[in-house]
PyMOL Python script that loads the backbone (N, CA, C, O; Angstrom):
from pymol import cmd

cmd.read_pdbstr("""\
ATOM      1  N   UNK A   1       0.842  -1.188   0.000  1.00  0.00           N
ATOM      2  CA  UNK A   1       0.000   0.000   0.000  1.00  0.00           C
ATOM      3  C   UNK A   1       0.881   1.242   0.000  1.00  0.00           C
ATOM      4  O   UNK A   1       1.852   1.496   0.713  1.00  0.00           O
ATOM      5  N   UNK A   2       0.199   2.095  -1.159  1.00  0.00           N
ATOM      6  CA  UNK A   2       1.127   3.342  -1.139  1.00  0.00           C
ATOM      7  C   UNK A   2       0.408   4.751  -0.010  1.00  0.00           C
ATOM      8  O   UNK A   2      -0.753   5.157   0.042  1.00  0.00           O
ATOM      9  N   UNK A   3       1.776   5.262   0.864  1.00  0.00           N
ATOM     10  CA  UNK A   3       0.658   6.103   1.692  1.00  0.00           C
ATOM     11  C   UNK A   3       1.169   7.714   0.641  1.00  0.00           C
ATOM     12  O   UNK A   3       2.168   8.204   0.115  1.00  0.00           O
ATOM     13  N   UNK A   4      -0.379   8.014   0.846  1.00  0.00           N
ATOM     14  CA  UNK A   4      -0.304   9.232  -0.293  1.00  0.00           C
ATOM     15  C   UNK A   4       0.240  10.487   0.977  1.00  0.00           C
ATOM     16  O   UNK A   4       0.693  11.517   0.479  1.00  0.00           O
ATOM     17  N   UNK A   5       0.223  10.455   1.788  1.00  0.00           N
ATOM     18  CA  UNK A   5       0.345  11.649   1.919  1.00  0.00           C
ATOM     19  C   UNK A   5       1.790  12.029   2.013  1.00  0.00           C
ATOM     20  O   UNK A   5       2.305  13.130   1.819  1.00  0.00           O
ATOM     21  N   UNK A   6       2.191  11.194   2.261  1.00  0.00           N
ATOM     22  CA  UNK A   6       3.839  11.546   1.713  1.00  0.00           C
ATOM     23  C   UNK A   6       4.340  12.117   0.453  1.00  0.00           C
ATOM     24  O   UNK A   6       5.511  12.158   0.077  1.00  0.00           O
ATOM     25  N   UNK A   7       3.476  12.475  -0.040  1.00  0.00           N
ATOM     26  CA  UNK A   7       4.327  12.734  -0.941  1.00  0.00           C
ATOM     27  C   UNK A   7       3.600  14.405  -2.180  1.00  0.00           C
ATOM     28  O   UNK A   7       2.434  14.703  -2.440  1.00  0.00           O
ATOM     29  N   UNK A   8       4.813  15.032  -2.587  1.00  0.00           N
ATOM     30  CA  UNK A   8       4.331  16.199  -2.788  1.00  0.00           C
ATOM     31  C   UNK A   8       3.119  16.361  -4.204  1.00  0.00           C
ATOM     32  O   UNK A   8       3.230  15.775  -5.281  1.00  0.00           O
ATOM     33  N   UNK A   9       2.428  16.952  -3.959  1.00  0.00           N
ATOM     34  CA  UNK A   9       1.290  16.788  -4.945  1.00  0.00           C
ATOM     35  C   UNK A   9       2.228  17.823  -6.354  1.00  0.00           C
ATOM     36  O   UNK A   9       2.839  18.891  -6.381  1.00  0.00           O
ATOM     37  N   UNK A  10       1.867  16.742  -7.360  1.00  0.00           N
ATOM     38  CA  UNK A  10       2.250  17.381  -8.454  1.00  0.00           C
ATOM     39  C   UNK A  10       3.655  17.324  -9.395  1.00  0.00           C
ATOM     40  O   UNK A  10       3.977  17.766 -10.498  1.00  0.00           O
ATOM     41  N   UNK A  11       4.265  16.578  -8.399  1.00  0.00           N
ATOM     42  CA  UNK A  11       5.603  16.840  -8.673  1.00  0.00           C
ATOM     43  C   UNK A  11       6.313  15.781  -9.634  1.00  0.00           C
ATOM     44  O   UNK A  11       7.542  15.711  -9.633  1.00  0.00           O
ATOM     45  N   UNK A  12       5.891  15.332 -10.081  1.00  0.00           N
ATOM     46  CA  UNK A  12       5.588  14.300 -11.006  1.00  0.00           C
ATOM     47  C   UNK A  12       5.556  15.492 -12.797  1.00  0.00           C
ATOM     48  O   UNK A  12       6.215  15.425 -13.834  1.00  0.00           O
ATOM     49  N   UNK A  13       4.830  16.104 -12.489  1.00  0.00           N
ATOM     50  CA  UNK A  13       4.642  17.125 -14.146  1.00  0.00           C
ATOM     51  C   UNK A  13       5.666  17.634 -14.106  1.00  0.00           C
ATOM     52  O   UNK A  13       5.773  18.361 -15.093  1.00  0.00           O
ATOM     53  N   UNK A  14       6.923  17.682 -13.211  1.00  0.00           N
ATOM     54  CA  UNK A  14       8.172  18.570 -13.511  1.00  0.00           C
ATOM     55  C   UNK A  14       9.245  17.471 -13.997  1.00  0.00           C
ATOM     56  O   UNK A  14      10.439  17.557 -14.284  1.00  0.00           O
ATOM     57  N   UNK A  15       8.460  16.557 -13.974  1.00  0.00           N
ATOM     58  CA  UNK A  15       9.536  14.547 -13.932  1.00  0.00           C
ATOM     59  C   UNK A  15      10.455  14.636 -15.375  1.00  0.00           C
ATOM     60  O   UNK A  15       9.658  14.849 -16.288  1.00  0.00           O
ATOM     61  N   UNK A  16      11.151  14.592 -15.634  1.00  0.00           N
ATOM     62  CA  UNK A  16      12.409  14.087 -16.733  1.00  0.00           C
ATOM     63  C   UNK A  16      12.775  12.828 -16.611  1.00  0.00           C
ATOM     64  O   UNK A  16      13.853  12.465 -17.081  1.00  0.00           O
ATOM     65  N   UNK A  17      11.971  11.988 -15.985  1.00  0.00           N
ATOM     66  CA  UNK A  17      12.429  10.573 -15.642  1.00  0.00           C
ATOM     67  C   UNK A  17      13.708  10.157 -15.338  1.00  0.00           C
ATOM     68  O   UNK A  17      13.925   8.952 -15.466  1.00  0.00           O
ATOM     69  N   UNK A  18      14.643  10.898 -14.951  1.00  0.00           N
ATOM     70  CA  UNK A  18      15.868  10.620 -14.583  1.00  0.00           C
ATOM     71  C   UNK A  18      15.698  10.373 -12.700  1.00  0.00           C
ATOM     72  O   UNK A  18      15.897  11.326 -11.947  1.00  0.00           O
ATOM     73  N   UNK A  19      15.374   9.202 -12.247  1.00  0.00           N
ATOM     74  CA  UNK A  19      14.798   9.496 -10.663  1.00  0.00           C
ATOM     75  C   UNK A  19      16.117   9.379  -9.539  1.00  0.00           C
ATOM     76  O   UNK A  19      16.297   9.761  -8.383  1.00  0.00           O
ATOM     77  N   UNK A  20      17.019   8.537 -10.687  1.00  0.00           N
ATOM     78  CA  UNK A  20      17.922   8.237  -9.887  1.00  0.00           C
ATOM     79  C   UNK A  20      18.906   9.308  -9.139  1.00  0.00           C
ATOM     80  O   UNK A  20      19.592   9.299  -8.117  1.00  0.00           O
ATOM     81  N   UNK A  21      18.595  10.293 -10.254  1.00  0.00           N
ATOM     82  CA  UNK A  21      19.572  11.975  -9.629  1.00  0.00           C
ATOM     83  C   UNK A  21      18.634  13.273  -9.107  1.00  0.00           C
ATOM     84  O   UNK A  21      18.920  14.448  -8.877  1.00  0.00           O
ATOM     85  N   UNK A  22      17.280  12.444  -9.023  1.00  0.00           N
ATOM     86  CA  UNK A  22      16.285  13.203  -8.263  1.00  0.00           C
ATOM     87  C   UNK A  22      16.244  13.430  -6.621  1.00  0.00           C
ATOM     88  O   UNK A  22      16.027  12.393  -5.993  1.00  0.00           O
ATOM     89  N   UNK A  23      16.376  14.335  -6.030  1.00  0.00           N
ATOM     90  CA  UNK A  23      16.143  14.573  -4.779  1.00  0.00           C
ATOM     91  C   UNK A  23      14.623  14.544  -3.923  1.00  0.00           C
ATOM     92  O   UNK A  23      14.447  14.511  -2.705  1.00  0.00           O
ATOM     93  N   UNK A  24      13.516  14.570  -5.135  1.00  0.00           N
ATOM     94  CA  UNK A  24      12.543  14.386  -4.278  1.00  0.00           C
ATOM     95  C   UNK A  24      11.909  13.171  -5.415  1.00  0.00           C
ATOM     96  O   UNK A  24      11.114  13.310  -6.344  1.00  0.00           O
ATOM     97  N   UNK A  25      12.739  11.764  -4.823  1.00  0.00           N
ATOM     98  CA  UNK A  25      12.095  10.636  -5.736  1.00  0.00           C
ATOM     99  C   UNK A  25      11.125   9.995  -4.656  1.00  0.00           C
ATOM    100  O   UNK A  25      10.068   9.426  -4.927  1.00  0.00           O
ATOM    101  N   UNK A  26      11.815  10.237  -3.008  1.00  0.00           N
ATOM    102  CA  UNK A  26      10.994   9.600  -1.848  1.00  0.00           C
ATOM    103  C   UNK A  26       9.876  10.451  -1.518  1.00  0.00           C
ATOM    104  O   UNK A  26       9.178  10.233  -0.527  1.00  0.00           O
ATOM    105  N   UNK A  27       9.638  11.616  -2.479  1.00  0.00           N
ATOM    106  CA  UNK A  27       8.450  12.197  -2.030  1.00  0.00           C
ATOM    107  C   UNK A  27       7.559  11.940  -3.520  1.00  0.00           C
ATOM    108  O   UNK A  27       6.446  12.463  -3.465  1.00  0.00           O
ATOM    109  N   UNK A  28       7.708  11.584  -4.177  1.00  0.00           N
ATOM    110  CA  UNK A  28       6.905  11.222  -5.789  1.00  0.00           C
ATOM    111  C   UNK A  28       6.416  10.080  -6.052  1.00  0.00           C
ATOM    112  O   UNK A  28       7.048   9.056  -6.312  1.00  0.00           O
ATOM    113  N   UNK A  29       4.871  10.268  -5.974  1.00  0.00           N
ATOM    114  CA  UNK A  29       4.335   8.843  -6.403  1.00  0.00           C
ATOM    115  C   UNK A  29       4.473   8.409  -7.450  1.00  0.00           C
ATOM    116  O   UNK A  29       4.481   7.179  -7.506  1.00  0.00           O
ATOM    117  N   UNK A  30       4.616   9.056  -8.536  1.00  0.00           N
ATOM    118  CA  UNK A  30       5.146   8.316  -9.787  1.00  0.00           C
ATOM    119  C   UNK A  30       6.125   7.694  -9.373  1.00  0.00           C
ATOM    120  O   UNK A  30       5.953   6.491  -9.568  1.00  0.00           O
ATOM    121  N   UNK A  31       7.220   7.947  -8.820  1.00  0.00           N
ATOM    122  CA  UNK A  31       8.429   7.612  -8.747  1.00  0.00           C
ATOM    123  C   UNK A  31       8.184   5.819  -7.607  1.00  0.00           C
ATOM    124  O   UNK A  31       8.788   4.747  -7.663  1.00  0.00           O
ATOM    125  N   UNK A  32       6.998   6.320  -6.694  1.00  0.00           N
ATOM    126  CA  UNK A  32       6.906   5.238  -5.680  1.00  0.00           C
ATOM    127  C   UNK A  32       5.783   3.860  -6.443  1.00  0.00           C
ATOM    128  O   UNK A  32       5.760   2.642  -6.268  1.00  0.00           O
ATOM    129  N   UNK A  33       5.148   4.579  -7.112  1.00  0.00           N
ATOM    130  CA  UNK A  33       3.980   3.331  -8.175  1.00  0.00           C
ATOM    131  C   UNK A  33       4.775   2.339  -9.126  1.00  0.00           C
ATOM    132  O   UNK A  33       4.403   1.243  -9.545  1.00  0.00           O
ATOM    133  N   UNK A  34       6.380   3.242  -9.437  1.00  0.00           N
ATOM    134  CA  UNK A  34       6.875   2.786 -10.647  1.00  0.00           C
ATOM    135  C   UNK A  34       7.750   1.298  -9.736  1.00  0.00           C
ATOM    136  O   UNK A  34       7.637   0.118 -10.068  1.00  0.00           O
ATOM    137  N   UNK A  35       8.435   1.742  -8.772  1.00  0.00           N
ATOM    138  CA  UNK A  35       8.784   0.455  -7.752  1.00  0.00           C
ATOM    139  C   UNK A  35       7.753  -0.135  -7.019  1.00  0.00           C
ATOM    140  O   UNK A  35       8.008  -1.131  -6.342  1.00  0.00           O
ATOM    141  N   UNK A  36       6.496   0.386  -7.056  1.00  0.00           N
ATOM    142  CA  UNK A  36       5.693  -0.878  -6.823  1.00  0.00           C
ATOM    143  C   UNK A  36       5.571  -1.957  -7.892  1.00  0.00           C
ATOM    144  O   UNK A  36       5.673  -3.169  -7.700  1.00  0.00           O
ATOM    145  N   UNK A  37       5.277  -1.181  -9.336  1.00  0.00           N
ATOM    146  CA  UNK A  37       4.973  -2.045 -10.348  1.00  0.00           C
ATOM    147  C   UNK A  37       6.366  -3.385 -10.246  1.00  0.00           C
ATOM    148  O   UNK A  37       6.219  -4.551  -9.877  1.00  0.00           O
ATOM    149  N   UNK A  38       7.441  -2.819 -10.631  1.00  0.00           N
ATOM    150  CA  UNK A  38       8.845  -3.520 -10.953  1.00  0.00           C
ATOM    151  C   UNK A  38       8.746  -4.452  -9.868  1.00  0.00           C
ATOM    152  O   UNK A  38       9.035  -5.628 -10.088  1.00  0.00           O
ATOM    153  N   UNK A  39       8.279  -3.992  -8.422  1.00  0.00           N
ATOM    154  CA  UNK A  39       8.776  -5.279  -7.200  1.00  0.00           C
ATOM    155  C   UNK A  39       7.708  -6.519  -7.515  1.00  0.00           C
ATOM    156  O   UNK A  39       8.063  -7.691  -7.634  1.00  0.00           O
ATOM    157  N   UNK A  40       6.045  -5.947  -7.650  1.00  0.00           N
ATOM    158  CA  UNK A  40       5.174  -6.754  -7.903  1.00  0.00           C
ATOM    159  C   UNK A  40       5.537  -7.466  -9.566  1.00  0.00           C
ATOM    160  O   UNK A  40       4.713  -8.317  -9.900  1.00  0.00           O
ATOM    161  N   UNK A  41       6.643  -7.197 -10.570  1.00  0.00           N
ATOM    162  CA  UNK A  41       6.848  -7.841 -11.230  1.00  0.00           C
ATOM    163  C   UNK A  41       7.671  -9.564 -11.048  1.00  0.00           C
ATOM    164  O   UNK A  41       7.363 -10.730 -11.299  1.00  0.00           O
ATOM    165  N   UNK A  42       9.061  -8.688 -10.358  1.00  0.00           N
ATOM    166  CA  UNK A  42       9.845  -9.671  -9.949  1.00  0.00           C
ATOM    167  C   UNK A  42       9.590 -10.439  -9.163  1.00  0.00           C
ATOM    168  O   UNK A  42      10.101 -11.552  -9.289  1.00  0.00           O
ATOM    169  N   UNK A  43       8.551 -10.136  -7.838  1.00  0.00           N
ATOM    170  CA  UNK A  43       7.937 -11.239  -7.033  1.00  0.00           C
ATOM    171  C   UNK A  43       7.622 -12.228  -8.086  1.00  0.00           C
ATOM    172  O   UNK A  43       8.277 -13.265  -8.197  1.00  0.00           O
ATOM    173  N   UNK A  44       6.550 -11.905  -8.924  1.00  0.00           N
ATOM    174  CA  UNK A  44       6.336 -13.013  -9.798  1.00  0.00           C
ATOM    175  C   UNK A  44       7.009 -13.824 -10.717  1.00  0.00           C
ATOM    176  O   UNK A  44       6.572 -14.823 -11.288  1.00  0.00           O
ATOM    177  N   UNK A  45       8.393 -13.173 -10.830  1.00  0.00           N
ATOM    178  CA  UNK A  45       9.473 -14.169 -11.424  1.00  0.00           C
ATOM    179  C   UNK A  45       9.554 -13.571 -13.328  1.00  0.00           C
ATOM    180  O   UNK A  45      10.136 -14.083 -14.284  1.00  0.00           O
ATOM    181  N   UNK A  46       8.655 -12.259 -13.230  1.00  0.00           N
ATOM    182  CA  UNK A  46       8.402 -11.342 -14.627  1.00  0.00           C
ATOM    183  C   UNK A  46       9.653 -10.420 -14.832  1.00  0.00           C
ATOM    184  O   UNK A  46      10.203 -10.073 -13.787  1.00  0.00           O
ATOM    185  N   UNK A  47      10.108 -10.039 -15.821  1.00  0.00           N
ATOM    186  CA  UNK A  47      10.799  -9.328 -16.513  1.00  0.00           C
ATOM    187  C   UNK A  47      10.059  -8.171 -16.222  1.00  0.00           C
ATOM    188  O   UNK A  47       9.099  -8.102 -16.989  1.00  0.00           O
ATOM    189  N   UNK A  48      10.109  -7.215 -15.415  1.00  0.00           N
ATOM    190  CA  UNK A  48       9.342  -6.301 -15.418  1.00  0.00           C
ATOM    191  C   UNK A  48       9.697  -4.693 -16.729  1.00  0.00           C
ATOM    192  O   UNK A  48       9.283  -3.538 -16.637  1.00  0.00           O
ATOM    193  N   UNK A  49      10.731  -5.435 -17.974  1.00  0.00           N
ATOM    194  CA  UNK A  49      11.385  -4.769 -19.226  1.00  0.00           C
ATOM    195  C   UNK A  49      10.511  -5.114 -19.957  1.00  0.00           C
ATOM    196  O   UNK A  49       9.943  -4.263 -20.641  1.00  0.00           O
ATOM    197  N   UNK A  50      10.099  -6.640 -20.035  1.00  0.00           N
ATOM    198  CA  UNK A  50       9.364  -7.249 -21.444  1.00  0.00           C
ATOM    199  C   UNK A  50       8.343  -6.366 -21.286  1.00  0.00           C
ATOM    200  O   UNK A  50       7.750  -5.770 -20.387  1.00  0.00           O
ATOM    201  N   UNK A  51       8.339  -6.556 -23.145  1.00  0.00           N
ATOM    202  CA  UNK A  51       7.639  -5.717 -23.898  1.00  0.00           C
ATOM    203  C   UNK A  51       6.021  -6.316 -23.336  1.00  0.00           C
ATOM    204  O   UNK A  51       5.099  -5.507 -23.444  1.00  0.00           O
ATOM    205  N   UNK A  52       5.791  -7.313 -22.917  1.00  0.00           N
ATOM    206  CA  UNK A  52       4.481  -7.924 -23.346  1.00  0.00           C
ATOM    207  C   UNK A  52       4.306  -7.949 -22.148  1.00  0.00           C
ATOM    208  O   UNK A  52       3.428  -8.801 -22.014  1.00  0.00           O
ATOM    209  N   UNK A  53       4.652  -7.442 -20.828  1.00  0.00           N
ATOM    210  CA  UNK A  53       4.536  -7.294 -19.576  1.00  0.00           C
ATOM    211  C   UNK A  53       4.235  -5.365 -19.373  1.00  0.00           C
ATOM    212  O   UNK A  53       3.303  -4.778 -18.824  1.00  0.00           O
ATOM    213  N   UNK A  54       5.202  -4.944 -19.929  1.00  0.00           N
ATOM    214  CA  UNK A  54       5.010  -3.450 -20.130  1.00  0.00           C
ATOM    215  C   UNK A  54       3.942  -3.115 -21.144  1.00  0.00           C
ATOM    216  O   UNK A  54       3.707  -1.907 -21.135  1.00  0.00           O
ATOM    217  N   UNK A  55       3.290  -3.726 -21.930  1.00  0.00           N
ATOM    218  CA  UNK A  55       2.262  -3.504 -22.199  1.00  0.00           C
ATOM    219  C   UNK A  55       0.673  -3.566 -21.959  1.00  0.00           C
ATOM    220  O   UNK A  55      -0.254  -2.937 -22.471  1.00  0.00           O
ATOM    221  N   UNK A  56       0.751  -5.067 -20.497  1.00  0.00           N
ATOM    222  CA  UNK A  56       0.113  -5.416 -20.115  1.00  0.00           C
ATOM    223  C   UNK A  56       0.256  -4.003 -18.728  1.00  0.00           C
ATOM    224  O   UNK A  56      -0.868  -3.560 -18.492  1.00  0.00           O
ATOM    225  N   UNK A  57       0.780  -3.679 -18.327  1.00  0.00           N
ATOM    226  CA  UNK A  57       0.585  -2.295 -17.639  1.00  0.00           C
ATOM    227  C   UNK A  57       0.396  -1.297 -17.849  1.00  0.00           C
ATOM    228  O   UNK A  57       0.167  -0.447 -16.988  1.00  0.00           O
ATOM    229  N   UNK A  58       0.443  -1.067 -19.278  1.00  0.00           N
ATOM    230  CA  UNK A  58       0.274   0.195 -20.027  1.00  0.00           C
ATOM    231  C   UNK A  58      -1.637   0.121 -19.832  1.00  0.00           C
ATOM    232  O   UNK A  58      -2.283   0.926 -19.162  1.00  0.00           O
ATOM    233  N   UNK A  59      -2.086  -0.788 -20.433  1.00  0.00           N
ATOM    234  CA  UNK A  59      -3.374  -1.439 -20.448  1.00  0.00           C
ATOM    235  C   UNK A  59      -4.307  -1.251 -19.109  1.00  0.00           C
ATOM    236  O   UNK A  59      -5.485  -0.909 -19.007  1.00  0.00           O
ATOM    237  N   UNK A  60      -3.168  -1.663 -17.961  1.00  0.00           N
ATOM    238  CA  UNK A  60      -4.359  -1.741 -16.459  1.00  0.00           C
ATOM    239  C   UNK A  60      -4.052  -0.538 -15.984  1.00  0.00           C
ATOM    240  O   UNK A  60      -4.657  -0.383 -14.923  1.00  0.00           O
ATOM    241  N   UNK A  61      -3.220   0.655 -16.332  1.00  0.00           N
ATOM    242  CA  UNK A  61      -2.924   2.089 -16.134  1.00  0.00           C
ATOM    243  C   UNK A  61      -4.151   2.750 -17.428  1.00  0.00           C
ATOM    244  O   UNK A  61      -5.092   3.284 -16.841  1.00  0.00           O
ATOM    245  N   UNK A  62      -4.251   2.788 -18.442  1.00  0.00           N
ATOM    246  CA  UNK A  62      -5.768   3.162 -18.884  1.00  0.00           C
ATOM    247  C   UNK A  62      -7.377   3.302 -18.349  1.00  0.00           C
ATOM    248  O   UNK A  62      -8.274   4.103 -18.087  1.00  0.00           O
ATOM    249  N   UNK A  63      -6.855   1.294 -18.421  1.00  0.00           N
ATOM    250  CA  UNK A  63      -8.163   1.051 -17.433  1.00  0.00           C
ATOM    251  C   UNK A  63      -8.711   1.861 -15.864  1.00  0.00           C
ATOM    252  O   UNK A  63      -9.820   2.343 -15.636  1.00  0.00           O
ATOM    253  N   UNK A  64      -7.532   1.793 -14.969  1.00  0.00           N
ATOM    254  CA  UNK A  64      -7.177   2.463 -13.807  1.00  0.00           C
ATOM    255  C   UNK A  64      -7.452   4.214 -14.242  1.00  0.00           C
ATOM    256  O   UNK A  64      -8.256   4.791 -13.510  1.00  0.00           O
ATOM    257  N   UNK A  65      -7.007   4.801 -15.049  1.00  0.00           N
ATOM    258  CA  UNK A  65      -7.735   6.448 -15.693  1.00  0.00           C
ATOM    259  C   UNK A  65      -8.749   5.911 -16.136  1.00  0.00           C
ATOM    260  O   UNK A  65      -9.509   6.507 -15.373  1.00  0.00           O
ATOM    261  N   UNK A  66      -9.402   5.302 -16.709  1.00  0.00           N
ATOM    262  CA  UNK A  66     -10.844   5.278 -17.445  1.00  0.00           C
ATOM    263  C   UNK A  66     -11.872   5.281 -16.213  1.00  0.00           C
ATOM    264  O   UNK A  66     -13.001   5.741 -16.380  1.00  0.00           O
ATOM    265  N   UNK A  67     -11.386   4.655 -14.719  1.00  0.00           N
ATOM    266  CA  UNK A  67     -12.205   4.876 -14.312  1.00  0.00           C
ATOM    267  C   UNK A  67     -12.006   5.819 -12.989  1.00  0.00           C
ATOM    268  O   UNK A  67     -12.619   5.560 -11.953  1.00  0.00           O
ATOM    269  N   UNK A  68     -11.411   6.554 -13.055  1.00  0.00           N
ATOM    270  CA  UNK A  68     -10.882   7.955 -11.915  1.00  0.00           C
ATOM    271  C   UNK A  68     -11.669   8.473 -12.968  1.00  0.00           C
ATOM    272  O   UNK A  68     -12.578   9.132 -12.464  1.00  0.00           O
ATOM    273  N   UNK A  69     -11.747   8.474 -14.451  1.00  0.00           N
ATOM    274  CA  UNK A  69     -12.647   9.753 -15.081  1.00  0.00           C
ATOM    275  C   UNK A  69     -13.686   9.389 -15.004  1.00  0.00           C
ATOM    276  O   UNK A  69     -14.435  10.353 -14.844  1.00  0.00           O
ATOM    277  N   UNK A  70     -14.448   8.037 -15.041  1.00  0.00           N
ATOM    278  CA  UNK A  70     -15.649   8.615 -14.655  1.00  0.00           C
ATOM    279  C   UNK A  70     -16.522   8.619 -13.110  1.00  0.00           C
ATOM    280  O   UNK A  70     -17.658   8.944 -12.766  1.00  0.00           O
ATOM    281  N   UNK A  71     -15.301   8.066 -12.419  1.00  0.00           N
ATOM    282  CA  UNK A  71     -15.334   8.758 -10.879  1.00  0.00           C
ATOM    283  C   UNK A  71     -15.865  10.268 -10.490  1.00  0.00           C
ATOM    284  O   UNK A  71     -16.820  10.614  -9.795  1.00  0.00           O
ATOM    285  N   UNK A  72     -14.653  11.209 -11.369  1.00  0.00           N
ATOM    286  CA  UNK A  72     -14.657  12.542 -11.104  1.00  0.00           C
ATOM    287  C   UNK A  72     -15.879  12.883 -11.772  1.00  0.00           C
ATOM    288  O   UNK A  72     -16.482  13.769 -11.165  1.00  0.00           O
ATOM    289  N   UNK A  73     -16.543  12.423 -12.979  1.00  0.00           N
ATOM    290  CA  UNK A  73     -17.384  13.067 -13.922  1.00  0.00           C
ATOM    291  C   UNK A  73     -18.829  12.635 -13.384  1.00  0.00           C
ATOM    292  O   UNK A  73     -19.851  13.049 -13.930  1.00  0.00           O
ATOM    293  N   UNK A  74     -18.850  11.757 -12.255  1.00  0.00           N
ATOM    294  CA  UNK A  74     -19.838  11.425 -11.496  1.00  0.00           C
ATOM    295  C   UNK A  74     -20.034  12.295 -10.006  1.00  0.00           C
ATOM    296  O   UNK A  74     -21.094  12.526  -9.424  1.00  0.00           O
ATOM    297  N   UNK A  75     -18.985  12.591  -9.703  1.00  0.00           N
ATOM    298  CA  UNK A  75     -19.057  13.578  -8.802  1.00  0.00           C
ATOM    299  C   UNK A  75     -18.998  14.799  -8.842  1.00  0.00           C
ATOM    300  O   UNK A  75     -19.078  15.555  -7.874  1.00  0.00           O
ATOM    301  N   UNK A  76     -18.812  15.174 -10.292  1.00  0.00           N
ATOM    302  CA  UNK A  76     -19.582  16.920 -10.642  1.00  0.00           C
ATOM    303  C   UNK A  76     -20.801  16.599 -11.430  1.00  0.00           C
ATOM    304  O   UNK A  76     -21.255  17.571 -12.035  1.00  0.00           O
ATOM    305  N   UNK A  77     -21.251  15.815 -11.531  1.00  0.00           N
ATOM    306  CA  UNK A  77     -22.633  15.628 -11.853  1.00  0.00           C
ATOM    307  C   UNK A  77     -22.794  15.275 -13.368  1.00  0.00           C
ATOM    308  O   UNK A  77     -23.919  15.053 -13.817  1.00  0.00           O
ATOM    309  N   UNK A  78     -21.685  15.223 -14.156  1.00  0.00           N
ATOM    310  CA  UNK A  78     -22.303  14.687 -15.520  1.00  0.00           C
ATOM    311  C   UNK A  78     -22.172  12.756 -15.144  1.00  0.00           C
ATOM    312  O   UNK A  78     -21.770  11.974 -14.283  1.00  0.00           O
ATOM    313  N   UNK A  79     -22.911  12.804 -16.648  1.00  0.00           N
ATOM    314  CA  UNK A  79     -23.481  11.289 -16.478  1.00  0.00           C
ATOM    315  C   UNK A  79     -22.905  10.950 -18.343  1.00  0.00           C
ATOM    316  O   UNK A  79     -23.015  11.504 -19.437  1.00  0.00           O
ATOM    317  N   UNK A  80     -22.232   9.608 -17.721  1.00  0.00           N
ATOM    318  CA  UNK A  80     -21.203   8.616 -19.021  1.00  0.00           C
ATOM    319  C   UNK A  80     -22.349   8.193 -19.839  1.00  0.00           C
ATOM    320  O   UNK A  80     -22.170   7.498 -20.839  1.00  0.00           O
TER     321      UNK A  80
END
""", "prot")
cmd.dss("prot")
cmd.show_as("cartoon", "prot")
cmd.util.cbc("prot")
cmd.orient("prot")
């Protein structure tokens, strides 16, 4: 479980993906989702590089936005 409040809102849109020479990588959930993904890869004994594994996350990261949008679009009142 990731705890959100650690970490600084936003800071992620300033990201160059370079995390390793980043100073606030322990405060960035991108930075903390991306070592969740990789650990929950290798537990499973996955290449967390392959193409057909990184695509299969590309996929449940859509899915995962498809439905925060119509989360939010339900709680200002339009209807999907």
């Amino acid at each position: 479980m990731i705890k959100k409040d650690r970490f600084i809102a936003g800071i992620y849109n300033y990201c160059d993906r370079w995390c390793e020479h980043c100073a606030f990588r322990f405060r960035c959930f991108l930075y903390a989702k991306e070592e969740k993904r990789i650990a929950k890869h290798r537990a499973k004994g996955e290449d967390p590089n392959d193409w057909k594994v990184i695509i299969k996350d590309i996929e449940e990261s859509f899915t995962e936005t498809k439905q925060l949008l119509y989360q939010t679009a339900n709680e200002m009142g339009a209807r999907p």
